[in-house]
NUKE-935509 format. One line per 10 residues: their letters; for each residue x, y, z of N, C-alpha, C. Coordinates in nm, 3 decimals, decimal comma. Example, Ala and Ser with C-alpha at 12.3 -4.5 7.8 and 13.67 -1.06 7.14 Angstrom:
<rs>
as) 1,319 -0,569 0,780 1,230 -0,450 0,780 1,320 -0,330 0,780 ~ 1,285 -0,225 0,708 1,367 -0,106 0,714 1,290 0,003 0,787
</rs>
This chain:
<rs>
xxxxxxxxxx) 24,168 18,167 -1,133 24,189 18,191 -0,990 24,317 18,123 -0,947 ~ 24,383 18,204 -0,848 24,552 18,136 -0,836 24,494 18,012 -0,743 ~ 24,580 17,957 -0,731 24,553 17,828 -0,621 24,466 17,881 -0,495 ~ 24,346 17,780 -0,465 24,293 17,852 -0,344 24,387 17,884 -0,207 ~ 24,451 17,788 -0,195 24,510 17,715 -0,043 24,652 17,635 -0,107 ~ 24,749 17,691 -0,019 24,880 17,626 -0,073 24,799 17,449 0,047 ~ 24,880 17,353 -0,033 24,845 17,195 0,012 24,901 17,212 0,163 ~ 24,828 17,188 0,236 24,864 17,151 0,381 24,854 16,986 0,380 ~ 24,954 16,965 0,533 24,929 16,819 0,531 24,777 16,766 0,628 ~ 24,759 16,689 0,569 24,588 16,657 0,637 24,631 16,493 0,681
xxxxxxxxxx) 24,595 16,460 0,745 24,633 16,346 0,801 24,531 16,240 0,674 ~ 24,552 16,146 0,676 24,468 16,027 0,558 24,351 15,959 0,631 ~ 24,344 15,934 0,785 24,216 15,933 0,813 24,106 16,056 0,841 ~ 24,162 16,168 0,804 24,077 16,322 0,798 24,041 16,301 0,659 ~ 24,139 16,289 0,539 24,048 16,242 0,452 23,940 16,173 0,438 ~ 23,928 16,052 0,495 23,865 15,907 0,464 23,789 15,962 0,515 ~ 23,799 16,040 0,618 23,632 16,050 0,691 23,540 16,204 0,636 ~ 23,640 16,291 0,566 23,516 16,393 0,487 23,455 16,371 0,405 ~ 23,324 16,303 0,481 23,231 16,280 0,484 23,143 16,446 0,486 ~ 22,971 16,445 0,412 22,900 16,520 0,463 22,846 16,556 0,597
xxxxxxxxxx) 22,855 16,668 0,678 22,810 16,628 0,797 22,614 16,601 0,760 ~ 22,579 16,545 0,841 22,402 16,558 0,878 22,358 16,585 1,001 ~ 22,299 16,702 1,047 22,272 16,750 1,171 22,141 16,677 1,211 ~ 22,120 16,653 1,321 21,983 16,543 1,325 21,886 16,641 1,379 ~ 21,783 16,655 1,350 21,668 16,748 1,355 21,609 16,677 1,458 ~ 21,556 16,746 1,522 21,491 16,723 1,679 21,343 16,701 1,664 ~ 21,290 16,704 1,567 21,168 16,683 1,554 21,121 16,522 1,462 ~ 21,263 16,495 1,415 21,287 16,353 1,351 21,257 16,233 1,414 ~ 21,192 16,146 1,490 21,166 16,029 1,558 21,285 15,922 1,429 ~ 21,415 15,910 1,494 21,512 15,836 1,454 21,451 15,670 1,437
xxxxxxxxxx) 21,364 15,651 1,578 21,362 15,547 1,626 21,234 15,451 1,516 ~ 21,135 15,534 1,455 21,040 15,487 1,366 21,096 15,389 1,256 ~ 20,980 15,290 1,296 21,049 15,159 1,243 20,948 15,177 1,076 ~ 21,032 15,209 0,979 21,018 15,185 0,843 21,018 15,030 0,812 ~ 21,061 14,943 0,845 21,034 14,814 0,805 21,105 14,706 0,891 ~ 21,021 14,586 0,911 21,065 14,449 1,002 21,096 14,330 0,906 ~ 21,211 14,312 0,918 21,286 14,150 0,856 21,294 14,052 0,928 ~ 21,200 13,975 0,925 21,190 13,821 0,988 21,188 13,854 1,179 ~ 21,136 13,951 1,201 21,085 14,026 1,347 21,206 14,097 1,370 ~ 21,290 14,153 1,298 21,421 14,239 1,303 21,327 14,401 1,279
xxxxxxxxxx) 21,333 14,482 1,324 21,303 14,625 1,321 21,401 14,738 1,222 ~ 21,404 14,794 1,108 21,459 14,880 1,079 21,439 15,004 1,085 ~ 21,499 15,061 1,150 21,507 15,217 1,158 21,460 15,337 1,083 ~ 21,369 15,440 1,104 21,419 15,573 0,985 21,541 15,594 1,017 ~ 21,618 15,611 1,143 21,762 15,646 1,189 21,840 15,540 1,094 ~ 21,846 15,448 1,061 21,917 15,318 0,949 21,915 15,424 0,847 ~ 21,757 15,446 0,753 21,787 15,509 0,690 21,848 15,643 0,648 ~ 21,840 15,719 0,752 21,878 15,862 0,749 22,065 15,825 0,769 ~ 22,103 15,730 0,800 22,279 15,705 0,834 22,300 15,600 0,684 ~ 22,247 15,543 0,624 22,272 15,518 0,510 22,256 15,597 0,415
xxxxxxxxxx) 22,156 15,739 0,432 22,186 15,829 0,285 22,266 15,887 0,339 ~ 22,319 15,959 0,478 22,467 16,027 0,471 22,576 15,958 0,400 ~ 22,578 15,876 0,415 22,706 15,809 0,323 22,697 15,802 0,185 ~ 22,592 15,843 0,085 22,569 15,867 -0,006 22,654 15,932 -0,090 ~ 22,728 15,942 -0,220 22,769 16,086 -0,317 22,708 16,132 -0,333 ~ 22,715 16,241 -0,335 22,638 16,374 -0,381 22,532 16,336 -0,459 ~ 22,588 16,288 -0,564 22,500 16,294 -0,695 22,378 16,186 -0,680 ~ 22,416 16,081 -0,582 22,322 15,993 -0,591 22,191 16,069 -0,426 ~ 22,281 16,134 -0,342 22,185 16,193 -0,260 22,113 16,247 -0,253 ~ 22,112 16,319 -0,355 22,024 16,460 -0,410 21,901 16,408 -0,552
xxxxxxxxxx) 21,928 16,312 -0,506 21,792 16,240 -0,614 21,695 16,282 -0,544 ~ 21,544 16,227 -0,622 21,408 16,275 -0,573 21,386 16,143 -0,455 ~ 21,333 16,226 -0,327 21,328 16,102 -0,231 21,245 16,051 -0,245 ~ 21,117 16,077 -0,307 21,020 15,939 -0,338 21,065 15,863 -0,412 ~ 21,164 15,844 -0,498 21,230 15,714 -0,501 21,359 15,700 -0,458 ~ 21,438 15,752 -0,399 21,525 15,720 -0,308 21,476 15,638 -0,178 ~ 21,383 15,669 -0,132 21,338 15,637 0,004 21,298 15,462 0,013 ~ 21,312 15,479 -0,080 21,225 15,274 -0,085 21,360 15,214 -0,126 ~ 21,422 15,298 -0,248 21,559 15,227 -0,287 21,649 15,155 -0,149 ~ 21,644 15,301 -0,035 21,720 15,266 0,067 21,695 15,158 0,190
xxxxxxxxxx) 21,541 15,176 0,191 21,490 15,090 0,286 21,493 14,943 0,188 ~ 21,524 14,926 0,082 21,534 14,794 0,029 21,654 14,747 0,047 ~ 21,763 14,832 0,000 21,896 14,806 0,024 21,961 14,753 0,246 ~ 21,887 14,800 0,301 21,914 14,765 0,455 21,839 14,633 0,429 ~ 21,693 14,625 0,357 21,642 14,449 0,390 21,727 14,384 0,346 ~ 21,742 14,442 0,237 21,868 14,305 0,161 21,971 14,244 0,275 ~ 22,040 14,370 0,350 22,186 14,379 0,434 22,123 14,287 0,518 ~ 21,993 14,295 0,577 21,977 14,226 0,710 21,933 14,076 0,715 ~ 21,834 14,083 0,559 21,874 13,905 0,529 21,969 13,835 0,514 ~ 22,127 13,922 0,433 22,231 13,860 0,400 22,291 13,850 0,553
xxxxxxxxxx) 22,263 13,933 0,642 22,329 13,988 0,779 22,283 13,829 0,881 ~ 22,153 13,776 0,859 22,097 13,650 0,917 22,173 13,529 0,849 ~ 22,266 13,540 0,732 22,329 13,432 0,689 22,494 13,401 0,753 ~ 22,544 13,491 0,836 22,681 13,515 0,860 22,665 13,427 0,978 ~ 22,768 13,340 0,978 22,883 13,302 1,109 22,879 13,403 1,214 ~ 22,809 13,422 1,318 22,878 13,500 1,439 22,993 13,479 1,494 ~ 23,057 13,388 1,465 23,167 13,332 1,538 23,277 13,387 1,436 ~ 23,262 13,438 1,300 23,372 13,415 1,218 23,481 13,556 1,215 ~ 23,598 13,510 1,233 23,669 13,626 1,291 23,695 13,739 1,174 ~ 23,677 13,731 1,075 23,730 13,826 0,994 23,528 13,957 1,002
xxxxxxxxxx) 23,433 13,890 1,026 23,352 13,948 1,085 23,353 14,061 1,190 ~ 23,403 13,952 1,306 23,452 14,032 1,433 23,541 14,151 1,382 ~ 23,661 14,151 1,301 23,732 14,301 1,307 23,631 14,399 1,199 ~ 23,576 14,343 1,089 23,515 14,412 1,019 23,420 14,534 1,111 ~ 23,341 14,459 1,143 23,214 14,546 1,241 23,314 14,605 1,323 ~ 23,400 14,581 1,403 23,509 14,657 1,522 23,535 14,800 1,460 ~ 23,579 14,778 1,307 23,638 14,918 1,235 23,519 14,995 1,182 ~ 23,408 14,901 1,147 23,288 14,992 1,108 23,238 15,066 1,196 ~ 23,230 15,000 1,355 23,192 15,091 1,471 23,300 15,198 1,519 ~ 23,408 15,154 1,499 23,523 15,268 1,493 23,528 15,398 1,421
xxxxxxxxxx) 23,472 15,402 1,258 23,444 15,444 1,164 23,337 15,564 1,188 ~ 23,204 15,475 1,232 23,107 15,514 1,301 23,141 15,687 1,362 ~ 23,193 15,647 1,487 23,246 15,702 1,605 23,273 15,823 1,552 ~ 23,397 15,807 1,503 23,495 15,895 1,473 23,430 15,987 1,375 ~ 23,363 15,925 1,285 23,299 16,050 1,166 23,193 16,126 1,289 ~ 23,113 16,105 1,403 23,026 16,122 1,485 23,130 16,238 1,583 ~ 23,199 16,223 1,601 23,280 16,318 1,667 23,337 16,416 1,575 ~ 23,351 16,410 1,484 23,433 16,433 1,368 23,305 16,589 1,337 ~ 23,228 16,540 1,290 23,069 16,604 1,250 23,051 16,700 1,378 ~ 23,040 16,648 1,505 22,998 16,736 1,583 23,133 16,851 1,622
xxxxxxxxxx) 23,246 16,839 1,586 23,361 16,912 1,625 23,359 17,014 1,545 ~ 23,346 16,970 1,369 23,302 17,118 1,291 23,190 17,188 1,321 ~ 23,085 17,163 1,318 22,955 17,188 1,306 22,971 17,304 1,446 ~ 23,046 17,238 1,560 23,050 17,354 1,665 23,159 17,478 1,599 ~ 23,245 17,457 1,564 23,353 17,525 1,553 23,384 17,603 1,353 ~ 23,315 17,531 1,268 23,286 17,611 1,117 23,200 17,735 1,137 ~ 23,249 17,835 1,202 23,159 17,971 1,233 23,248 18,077 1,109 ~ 23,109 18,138 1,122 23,173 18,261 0,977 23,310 18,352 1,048 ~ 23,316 18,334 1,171 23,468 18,423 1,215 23,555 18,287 1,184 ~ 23,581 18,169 1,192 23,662 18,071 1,144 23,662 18,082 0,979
xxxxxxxxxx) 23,579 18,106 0,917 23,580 18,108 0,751 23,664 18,230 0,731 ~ 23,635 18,330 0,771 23,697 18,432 0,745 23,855 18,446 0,780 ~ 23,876 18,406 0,909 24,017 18,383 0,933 24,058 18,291 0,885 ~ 24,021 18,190 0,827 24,094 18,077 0,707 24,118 18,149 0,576 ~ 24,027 18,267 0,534 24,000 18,331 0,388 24,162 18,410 0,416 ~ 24,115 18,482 0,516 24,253 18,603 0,524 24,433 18,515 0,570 ~ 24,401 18,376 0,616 24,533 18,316 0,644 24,569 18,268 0,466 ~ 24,485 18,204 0,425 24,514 18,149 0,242 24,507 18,212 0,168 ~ 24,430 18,374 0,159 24,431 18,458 0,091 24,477 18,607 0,052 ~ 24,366 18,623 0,190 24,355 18,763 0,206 24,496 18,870 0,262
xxxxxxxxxx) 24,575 18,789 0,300 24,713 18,861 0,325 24,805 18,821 0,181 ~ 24,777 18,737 0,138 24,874 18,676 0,024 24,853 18,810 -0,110 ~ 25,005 18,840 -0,174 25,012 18,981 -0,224 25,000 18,926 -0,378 ~ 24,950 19,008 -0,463 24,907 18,941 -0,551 24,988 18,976 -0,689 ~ 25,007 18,870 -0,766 25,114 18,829 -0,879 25,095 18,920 -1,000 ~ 25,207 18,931 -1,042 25,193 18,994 -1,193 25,186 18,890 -1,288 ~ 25,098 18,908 -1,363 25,105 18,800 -1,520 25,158 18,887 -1,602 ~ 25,159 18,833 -1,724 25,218 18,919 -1,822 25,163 18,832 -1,989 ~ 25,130 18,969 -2,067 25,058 18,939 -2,235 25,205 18,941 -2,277 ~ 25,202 18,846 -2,379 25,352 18,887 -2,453 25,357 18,781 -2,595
xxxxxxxxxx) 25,418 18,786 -2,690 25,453 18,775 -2,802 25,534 18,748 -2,797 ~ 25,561 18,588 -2,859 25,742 18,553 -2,924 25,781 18,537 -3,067 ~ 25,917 18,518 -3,143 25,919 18,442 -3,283 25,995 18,382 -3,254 ~ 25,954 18,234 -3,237 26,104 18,124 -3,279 26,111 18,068 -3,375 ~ 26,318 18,036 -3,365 26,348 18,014 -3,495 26,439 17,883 -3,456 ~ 26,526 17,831 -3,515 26,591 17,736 -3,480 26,764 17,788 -3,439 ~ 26,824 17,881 -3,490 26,955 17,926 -3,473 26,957 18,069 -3,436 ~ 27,054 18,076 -3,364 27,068 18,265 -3,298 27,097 18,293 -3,404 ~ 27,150 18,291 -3,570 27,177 18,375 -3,673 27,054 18,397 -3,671 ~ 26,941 18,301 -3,688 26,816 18,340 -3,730 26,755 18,404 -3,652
xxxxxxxxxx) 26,785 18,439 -3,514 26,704 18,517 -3,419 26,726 18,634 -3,443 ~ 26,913 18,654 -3,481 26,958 18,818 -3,477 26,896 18,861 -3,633 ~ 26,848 18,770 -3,681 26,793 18,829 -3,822 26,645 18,868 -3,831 ~ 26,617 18,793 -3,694 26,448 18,899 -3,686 26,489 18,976 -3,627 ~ 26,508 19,007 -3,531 26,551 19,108 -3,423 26,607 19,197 -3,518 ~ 26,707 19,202 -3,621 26,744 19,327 -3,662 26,589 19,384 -3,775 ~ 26,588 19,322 -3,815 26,415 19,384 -3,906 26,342 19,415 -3,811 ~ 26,306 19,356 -3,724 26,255 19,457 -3,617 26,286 19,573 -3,561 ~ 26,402 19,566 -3,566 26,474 19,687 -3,521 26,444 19,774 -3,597 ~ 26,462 19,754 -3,777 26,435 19,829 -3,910 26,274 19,880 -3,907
xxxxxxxxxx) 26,208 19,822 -3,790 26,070 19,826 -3,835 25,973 19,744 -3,860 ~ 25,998 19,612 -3,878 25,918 19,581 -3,912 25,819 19,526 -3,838 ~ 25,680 19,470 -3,853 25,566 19,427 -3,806 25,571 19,318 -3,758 ~ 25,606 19,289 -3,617 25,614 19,166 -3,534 25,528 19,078 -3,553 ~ 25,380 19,131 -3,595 25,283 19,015 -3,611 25,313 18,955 -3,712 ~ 25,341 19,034 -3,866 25,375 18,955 -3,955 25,496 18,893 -3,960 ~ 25,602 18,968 -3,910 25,700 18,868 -3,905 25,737 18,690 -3,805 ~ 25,620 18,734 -3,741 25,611 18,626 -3,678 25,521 18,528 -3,730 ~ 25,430 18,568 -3,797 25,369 18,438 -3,915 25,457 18,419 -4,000 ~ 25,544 18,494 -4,095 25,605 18,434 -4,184 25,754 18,359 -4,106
xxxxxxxxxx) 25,775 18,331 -4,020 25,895 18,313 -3,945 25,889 18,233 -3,860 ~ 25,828 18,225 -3,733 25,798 18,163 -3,658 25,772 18,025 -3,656 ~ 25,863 17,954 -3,611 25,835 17,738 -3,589 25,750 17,744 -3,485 ~ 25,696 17,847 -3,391 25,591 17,768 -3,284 25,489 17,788 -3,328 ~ 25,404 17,698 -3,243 25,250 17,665 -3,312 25,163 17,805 -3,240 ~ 25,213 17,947 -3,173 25,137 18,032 -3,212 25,174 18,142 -3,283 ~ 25,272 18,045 -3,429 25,275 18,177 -3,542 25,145 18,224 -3,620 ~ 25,077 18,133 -3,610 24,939 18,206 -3,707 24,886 18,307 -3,645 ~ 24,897 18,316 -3,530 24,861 18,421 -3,434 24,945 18,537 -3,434 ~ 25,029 18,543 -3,506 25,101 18,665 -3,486 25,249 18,608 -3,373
xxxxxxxxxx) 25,253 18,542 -3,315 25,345 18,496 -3,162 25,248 18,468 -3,049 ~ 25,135 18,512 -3,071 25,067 18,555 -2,912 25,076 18,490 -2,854 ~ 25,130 18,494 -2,701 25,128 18,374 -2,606 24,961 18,376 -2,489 ~ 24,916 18,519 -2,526 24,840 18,524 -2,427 24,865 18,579 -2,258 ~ 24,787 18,557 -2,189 24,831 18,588 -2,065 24,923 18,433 -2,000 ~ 25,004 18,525 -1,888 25,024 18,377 -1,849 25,116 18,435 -1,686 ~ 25,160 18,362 -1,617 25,196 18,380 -1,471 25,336 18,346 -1,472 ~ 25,328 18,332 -1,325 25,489 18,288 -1,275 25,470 18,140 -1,256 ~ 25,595 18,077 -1,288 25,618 17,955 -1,335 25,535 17,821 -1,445 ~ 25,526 17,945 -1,533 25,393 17,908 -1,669 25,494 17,888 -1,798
xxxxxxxxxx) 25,632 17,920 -1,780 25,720 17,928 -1,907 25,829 17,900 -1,850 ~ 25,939 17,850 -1,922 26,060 17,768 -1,916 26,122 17,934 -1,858 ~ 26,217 17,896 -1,706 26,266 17,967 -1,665 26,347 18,115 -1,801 ~ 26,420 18,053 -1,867 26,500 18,124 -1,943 26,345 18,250 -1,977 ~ 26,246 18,224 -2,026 26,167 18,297 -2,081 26,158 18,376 -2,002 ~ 26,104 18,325 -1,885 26,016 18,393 -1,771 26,059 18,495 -1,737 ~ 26,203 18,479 -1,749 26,298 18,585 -1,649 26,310 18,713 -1,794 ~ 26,340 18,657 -1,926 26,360 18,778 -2,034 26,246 18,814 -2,060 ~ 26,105 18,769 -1,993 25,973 18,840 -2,001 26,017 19,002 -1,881 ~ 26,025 18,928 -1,751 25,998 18,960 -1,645 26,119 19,159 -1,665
xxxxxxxxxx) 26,203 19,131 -1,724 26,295 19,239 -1,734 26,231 19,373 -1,824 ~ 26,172 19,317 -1,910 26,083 19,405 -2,062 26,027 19,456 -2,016 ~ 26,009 19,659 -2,019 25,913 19,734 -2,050 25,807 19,686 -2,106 ~ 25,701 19,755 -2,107 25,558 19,762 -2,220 25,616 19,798 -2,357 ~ 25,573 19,669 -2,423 25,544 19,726 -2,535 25,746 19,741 -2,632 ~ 25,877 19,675 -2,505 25,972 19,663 -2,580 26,039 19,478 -2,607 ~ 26,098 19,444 -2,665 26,141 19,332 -2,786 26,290 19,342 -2,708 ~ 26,279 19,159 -2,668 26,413 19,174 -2,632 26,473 19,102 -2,733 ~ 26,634 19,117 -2,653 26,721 19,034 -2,749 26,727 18,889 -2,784 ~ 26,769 18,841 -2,828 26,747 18,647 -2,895 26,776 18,610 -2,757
xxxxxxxxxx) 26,667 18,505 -2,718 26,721 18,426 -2,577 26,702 18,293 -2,617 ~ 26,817 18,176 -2,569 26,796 18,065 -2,556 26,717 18,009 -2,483 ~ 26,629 17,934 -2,552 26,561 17,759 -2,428 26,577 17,636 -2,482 ~ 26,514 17,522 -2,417 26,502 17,378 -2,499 26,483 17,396 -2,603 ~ 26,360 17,520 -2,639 26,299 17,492 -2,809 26,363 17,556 -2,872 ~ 26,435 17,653 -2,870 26,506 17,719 -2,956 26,546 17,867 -2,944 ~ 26,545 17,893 -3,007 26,582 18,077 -3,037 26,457 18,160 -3,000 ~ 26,429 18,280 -2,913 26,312 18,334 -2,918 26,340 18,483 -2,914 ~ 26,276 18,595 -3,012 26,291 18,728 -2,999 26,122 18,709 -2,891 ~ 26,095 18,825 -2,787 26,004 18,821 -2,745 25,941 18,961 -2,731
xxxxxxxxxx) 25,841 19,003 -2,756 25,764 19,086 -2,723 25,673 19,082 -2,602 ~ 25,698 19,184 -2,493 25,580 19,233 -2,380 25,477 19,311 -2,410 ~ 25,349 19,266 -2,450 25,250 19,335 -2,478 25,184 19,463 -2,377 ~ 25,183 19,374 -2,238 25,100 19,443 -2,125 25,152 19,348 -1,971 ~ 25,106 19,410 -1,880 25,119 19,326 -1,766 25,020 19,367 -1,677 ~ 24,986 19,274 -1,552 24,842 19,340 -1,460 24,875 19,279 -1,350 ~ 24,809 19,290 -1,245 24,780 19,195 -1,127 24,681 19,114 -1,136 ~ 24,731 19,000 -1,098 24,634 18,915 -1,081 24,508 18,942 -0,983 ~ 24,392 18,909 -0,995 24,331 19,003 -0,901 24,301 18,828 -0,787 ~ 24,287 18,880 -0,633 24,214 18,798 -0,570 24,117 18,756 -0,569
xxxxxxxxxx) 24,040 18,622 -0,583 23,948 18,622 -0,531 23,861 18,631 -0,406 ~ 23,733 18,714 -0,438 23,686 18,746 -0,307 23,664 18,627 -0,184 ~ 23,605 18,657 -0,115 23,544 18,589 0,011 23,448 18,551 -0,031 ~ 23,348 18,587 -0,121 23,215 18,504 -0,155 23,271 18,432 -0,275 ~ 23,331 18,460 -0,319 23,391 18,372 -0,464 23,430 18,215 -0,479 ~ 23,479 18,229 -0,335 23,559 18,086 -0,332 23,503 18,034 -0,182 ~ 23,380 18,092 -0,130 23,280 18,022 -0,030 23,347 17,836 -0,047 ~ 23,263 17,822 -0,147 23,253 17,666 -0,107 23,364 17,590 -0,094 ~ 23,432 17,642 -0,174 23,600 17,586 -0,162 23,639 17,587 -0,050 ~ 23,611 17,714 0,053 23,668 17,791 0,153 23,591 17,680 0,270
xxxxxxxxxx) 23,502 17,675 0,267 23,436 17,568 0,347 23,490 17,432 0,359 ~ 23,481 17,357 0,212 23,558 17,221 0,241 23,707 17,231 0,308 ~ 23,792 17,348 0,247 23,882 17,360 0,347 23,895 17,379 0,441 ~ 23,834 17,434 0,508 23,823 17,470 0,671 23,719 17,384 0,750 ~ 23,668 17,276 0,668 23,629 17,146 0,710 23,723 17,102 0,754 ~ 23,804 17,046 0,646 23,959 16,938 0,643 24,025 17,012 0,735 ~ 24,071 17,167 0,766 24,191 17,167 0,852 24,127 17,146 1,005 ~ 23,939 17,163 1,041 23,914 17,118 1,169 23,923 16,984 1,185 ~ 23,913 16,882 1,124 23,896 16,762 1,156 24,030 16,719 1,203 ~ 24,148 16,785 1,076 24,231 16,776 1,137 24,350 16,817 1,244
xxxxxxxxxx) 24,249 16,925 1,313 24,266 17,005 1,435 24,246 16,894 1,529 ~ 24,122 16,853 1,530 24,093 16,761 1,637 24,129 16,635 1,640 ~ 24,235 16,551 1,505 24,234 16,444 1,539 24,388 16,440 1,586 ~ 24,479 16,571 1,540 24,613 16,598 1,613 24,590 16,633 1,757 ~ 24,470 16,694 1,797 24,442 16,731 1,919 24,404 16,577 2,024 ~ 24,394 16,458 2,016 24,347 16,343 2,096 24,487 16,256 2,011 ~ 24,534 16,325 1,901 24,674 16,191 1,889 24,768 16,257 1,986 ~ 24,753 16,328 2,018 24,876 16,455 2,102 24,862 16,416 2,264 ~ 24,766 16,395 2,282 24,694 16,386 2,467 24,727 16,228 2,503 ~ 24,714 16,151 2,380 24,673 16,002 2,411 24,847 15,947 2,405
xxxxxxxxxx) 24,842 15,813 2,509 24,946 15,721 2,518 24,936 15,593 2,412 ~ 25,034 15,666 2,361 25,026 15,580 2,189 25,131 15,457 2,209 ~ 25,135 15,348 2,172 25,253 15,225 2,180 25,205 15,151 2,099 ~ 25,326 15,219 1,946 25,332 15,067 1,837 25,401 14,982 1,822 ~ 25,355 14,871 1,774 25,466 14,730 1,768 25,573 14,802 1,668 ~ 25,709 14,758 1,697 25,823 14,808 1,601 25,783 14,630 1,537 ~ 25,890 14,684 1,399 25,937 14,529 1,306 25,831 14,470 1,242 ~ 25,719 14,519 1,221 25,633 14,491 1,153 25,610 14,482 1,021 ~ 25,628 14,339 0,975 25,637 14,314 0,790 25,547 14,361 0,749 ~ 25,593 14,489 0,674 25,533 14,507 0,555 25,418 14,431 0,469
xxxxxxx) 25,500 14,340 0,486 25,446 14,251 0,353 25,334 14,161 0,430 ~ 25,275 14,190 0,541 25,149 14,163 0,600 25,036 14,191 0,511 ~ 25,069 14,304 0,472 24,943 14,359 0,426 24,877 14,284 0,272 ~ 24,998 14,171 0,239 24,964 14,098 0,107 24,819 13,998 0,152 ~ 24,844 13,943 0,281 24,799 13,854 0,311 24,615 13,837 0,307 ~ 24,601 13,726 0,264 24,440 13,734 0,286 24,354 13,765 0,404 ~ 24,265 13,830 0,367 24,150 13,857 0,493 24,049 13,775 0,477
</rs>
């Protein structure tokens, strides 16, 4: 499949935050207290915001034992959470960015979830795809040799007739002479310009003349050529989704950096960022 989506720029906190969304079900009591630490109350809502943050692989475990794993992992947090300094400042910004964090994935979630509609998938399919015209590859056969005497000396037996496959096993320095030359299929910008272009000129089925590259001397044979075909709209669904995740999030976070009165400190060392936290 050609590239789904040429790279757009995504801002680096649109990264950080694609995240899974989790839609909260209305029939869920968030507020049900799964377990109390030293008269502290924990949440099912604790737990249901600690498996969103989950990987995949570990989310999709069986929840009868996930479910205790998680509610153990918050007791742990909230005993270690009763040992902290309230006063201690590197605390204070921590929690500031975690509730920041919070937020933003929370807005973030509800901005796709309104706006990822199958007329948005589709007009993302037909902007990355579905207008994009589709490439010729090309089958083809080479023999290299090390010197143009030696190229014009296959090339003329070829000319005489002879059998490219075999002459390209008995002849051939690249590693697909056992093959006859075969290069296989292959695209645009898959071979050292010089090739590409004495592919790109060849009829079906005609042998050009000796062309130079880095590696050497090459007579080449065009076997066949095709279009690359597109992939459909159901083909590349999921792909098509995470992308049109990433370009809403980062719809909306250019959309509130654009509105808002921004003022950064100029002259700011770099070399801050060595410093301990």
């Amino acid at each position: 499949m050609n590239k789904l989506i040429k790279t757009t720029q995504v801002t680096l906190m649109a990264a950080l935050l694609a995240t899974s969304t989790m839609a909260q079900d209305a029939s869920v009591d968030l507020d049900q207290v799964v377990a109390s630490v030293n008269g502290t109350d924990i949440y099912l809502g604790d737990v249901l915001a600690l498996h969103s943050e989950l990987p995949n692989e570990l989310s999709q475990q069986d929840p009868a034992i996930l479910m205790p794993q998680l509610i153990d992992q918050l007791v742990s947090q909230e005993l270690l959470g009763e040992e902290v300094d309230e006063d201690n400042e590197i605390l204070k910004f921590k929690k500031r960015q975690a509730e920041r964090a919070a937020e933003l994935n929370v807005v973030l979630d509800a901005y796709v979830e309104e706006n990822l509609t199958d007329e948005y998938l589709q007009k993302t399919y037909d902007d990355a795809i579905g207008n994009v015209e589709a490439e010729t590859e090309f089958s083809a056969a080479h023999i290299l040799v090390e010197t143009e005497e030696a190229a014009l000396e296959v090339k003329a037996k070829l000319d005489d007739g002879a059998d490219f496959v075999e002459l390209a096993k008995e002849t051939s320095t690249g590693p697909s002479a056992p093959n006859g030359g075969d290069l296989g299929w292959f695209g645009k910008g898959q071979m050292v310009p010089e090739f590409e272009t004495a592919v790109a000129t060849l009829e079906k089925g005609a042998i050009s003349e000796p062309i130079q590259t880095q590696f050497g001397w090459h007579v080449i044979k065009l076997n066949d050529t095709r279009e690359t075909p597109k992939p459909t709209y159901e083909d590349v669904l999921p792909q098509l989704t995470d992308y049109a995740t990433q370009l809403l999030m980062d719809e909306k976070i250019t959309a509130v950096t654009e509105a808002a009165d921004i003022v950064k400190t100029e002259g700011l060392d770099p070399a801050l960022l060595s410093s301990k936290f």
